[in-house]
C-alpha positions, 0 to 999 in steps of 0.5 A: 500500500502506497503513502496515500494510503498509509503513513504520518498525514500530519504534514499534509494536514498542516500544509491544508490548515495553511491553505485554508489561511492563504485563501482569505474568505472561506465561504462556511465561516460558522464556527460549526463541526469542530468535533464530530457529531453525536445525534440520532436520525430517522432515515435509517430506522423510519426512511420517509415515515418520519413523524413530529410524535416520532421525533419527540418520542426519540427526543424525549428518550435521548435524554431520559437514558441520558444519552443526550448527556453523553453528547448525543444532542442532534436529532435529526429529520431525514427524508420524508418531512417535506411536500413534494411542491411548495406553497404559492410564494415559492417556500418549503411545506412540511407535511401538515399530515405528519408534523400538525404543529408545524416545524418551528413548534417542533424545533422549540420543544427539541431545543427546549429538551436541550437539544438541536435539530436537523433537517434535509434537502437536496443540492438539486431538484428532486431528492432521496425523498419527498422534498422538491430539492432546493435547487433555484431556491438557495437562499429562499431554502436557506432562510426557511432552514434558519428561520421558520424551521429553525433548524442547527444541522442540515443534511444536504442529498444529491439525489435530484436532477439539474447538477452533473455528479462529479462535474465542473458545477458541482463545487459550485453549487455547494459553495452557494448553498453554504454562502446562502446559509451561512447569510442567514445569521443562523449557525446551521451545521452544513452536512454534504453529500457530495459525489463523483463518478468512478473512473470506467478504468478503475482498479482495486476497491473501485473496479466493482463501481467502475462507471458508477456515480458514488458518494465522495468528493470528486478526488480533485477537490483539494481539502481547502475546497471540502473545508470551504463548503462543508463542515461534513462530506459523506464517503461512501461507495453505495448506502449499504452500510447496514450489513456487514456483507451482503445477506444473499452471497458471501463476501466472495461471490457478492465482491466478484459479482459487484453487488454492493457488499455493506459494511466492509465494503464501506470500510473500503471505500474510506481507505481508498476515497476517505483522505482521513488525514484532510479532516480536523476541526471544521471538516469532517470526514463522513462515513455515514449514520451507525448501524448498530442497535438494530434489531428489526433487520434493515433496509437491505439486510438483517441486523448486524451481530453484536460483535459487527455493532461493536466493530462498527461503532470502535471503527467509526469512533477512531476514523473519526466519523460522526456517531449517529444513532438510527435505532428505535431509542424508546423501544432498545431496551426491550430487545435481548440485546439492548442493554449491551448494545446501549452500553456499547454505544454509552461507552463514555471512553469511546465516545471521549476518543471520537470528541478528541479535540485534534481530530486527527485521522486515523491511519492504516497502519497494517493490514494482511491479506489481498493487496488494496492495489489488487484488482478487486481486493476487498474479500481478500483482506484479513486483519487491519491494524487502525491507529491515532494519535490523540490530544494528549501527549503520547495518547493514542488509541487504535481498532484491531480489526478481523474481517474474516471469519476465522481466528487471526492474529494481530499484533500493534507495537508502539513504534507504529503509533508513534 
């Protein structure tokens, strides 16, 4: 594996910081995302089925199993909140069949509890769900985010039509939507996810996506521009993180087939697209909402194991990506493992690692197996050693990590952290 993949990123991210100096005007100004998210969020759980009593519900236990002490204080409304059209004088409609109150009322009882509230849109026209997109309407959309809906975070697809994945344009518009929030006076955490087109010639992790449109920056963005419009960009190869592999085929066989291969396939797509060492305060990297704690099957699959939530949630930890919750928090304890899995996700020294104020990337210091320069590695590899460096003086914390299905053994030494 190359110094792209591997390595000390520390001059890199000093050598962004600078950049990021020397521009001068960064357009998202909003002192936002100086660590990683902790929240929950409807999508994963609910998709479009999203309702004001569900989000009270989920909010009201966030803080009654105190997790919203632990840090968990985003709550966030996914997809399926909006009307498809707008209202005579070109605004946003939430749903009046699903949030009765209306929005704003919604937002006071959240922020009331202590906590903040999100929303979604699409940088387009259309969406992943019911919304419009926000397309032509960027600082329309932006006030209405800030002031009627009085949201803190905004989730931003790029489902919809009228901007090319990946092209000359798409930078462009992420920028003015960001400009557009960022006038409005209201501190909204701007949560991006961007996406590329993979080359038709791609190799390794890439190859079974090879001509496909996936979510990551482009790879020309540099780090300065990510960090001048976004305080979070998704990476991710396809939205299958809710199972380890695939629930049809093995590893193997899904791999060779190029069907989309869950959560090791993710894990991937951050190795080979992630840049972990481009994030920091400011700008975080992505890996998507946690699927752990599900115990009902997912969207694409069954429910991962317990030993896959705790690789998952220590993964995601160390990377480090925002830790957002997307189980049915009123009814977790209710379930043979709910105790254990909301302990795992309370874990107050995890979650101390994932908020550490350097926001230093993991690296990937080792693994075993298949080469990630391989044509079409991932079943293949086996063991992957994962460290970080942290705040505190020679801290550091890492993910021992085994893939496969058998035993392994692996080994970390001091000297690789350092």
């Amino acid at each position: 594996i190359n110094a792209e993949y591997m390595g000390d990123k520390m001059a890199a991210r000093r050598a962004i910081a600078l950049a990021v100096l020397l521009a001068g005007v960064v357009s998202l100004d909003n002192g936002l995302g100086l660590v990683p998210t902790l929240g929950w969020s409807s999508w994963n759980r609910y998709y479009t089925s999203v309702t004001e009593d569900l989000i009270k519900r989920q909010a009201q236990t966030l803080v009654a199993t105190n997790l919203s002490r632990l840090g968990y204080k985003s709550i966030h409304i996914d997809a399926g909140w909006l009307l498809p059209h707008r209202d005579s004088q070109g605004n946003l409609q939430v749903d009046p069949a699903k949030f009765p109150s209306g929005i704003g009322a919604l937002a006071d009882y959240v922020h009331a509890l202590g906590l903040q509230l999100g929303g979604y849109t699409d940088l387009a026209k259309g969406s992943c769900g019911t919304g419009p997109g926000s397309l032509g309407f960027y600082d329309q959309d932006a006030l209405w985010f800030a002031h009627v809906a009085k949201l803190d975070y905004l989730k931003v697809d790029f489902c919809g039509s009228g901007i090319t994945p990946g092209g000359d344009d798409e930078l462009q518009h992420w920028g003015m939507l960001a400009q557009a929030l960022n006038r409005t006076g209201r501190p909204i955490f701007y949560s991006v996810c961007t996406k590329t087109v993979v080359a038709a010639n791609a190799t390794g992790p890439d190859s079974p996506y090879h001509g496909q449109v996936i979510y990551a920056p482009p790879p020309s963005w540099t780090g300065p521009q990510k960090y001048n419009v976004s305080n979070s960009w998704l990476v991710e190869y396809v939205n299958t993180v809710d199972e380890y592999y695939s629930s049809t085929m093995g590893p193997r066989a899904c791999q060779a087939a190029g069907a989309p291969c869950g959560l090791i396939t993710n894990i991937d797509s951050i190795v080979t697209r992630g840049k972990l060492w481009e994030g920091g305060p400011g700008g975080i990297v992505d890996a998507d909402m946690l699927e752990v704690c599900q115990f009902n099957g997912t969207m694409n699959g069954p429910s991962l194991t317990m030993p896959e939530s705790r690789m998952h949630f220590y993964l995601w930890a160390l990377f480090p990506s925002p830790l957002i919750l997307s189980f049915d928090v009123t009814t977790i304890m209710q379930h043979d493992g709910g105790p254990e899995c909301l302990a795992l996700v309370s874990n107050p020294e995890v979650i101390a690692i994932n908020q550490d104020p350097l926001v230093e990337g993991a690296r990937l210091l080792r693994y075993s197996g298949t080469s990630y320069h391989d044509s079409n590695p991932t079943p293949g590899i086996r063991v992957m050693v994962w460290g970080r460096r942290l705040a505190t003086h020679n801290t550091y914390a890492a993910v021992l990590l085994n893939r496969g299905d058998e035993p392994e053994e692996a080994i970390l030494s001091w000297a690789e952290l350092g």
